[in-house]
Structures are given as C-alpha cells and as structure tokens.
C-alpha positions in Angstrom: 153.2 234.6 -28.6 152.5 238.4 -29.3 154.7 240.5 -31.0 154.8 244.3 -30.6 156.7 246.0 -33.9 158.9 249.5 -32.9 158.1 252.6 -34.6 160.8 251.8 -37.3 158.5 248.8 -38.8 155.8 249.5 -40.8 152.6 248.9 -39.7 151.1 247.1 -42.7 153.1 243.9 -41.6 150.3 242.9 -39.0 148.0 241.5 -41.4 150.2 238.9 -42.5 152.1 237.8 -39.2 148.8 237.9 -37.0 148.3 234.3 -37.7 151.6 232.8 -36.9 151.4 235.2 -33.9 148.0 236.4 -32.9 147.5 239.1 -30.3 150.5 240.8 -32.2 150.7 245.0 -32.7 152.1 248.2 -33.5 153.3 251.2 -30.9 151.0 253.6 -33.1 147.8 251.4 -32.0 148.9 251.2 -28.4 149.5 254.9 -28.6 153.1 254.9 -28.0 154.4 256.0 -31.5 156.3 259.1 -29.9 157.0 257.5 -26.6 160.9 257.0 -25.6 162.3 253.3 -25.8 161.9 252.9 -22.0 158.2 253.5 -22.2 157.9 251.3 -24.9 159.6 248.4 -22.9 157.9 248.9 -19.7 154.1 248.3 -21.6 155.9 245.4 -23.7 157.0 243.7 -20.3 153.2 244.7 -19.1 151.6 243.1 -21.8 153.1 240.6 -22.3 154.8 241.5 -25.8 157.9 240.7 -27.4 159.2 243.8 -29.7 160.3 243.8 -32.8 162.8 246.2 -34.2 165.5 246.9 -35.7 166.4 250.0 -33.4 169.9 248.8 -31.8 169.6 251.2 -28.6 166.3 249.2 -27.5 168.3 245.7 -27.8 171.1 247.9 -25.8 168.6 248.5 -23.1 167.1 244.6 -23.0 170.5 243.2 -22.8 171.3 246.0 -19.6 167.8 245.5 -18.0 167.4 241.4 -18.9 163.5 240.5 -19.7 160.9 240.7 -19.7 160.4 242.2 -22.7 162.6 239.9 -25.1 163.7 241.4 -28.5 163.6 240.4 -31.9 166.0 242.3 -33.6 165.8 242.6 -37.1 169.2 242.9 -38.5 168.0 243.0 -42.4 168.7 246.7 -43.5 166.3 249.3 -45.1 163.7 246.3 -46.8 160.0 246.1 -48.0 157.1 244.9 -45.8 157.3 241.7 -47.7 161.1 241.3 -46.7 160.2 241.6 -43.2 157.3 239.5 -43.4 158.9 236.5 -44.8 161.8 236.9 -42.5 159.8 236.3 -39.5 157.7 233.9 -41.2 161.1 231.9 -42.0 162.0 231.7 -38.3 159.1 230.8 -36.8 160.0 228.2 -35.0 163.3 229.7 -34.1 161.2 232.6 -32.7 158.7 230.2 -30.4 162.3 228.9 -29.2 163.4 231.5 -28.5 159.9 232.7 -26.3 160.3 229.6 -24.3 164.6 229.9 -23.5 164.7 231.2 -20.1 168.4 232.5 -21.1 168.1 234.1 -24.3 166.8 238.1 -23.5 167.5 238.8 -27.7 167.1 237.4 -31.3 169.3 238.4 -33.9 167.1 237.8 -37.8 169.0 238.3 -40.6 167.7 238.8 -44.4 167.3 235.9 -46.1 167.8 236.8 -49.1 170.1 239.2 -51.0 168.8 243.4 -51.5 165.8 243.0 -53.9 
C-alpha cells in the first residue's frame, strides 16, 4: 500500500513511513504541489495511491465521487512531523484494513495523544 501525502503534510514524513508503506510520496515529487484537488485525485486513482490529508474538501470529493482514490484523513490539528508520523504508524493495521474494505472510500485518524 502506497500513500500519497496532500500539500498540507510535510514532506519530511516519508522517510519514516516508507517502510510500513513503501512506494509512498508527496504531490511536490509528483509535480502536483499547485495542482487543484481534482487533479490530485485523478493521478492518486492512476497510480494507485491512497492520499493523505487533512484537507476536508478532498474527503468531500472522495465521498461524492466513491474510489478509487481512498483517503486517509488526518483529523489531528496543526502537529509536528513526529505527531503525524506516529499516528499512522499507530494504525497500521487499521490502515491495511481499511485498503482491502471494498466499502470504506475514507479513514478518519485522530491524535493520539494530547497537543504537545
């Protein structure tokens, strides 16, 4: 599973999320840093990507247009990289679930723990 993190993550997570979930990118190394949500969902569904972000219109447009691309929507506030990083790294498994579920089109992560 490959995960493709919205312009609103920082790209410095990659390093530590590439193992639990090689392939995994960022829109500014696809070149679509600037591009509108829809163009961002289109190449997801292409490549085979599910997105990450916290940006509430692109789970607006998922849950309109169904999947492919699923979304991970990180529900966790204004955070550090580390914040994000364990959060994903905390649902794992939830999130390989969540891949396979033929039903579920988004993911809702919380923080985990309280504002550092």
């Amino acid at each position: 599973m490959k995960l493709l993190l919205d312009q609103n993550l920082s790209r410095k997570i990659l390093p530590s999320i590439r193992e639990q979930f090689p392939g995994s990118s960022h829109v500014v190394y696809v070149n679509l840093d600037t591009a509108d949500d829809a163009t961002i969902r289109r190449y997801a569904a292409a490549e085979g990507f599910t997105l990450v972000t916290k940006n509430t219109d692109m789970v607006d447009l998922c849950v309109v247009k169904g999947a492919p691309p699923k979304v991970l929507w990180l529900r966790i506030g204004n955070c550090t990289t580390d914040v994000v990083r364990r959060v994903l790294d905390a649902n794992h498994e939830r999130i390989l679930r969540f891949e396979k579920s033929e039903s579920q089109v988004v993911l809702s992560l919380f923080r985990l723990t309280p504002v550092e």
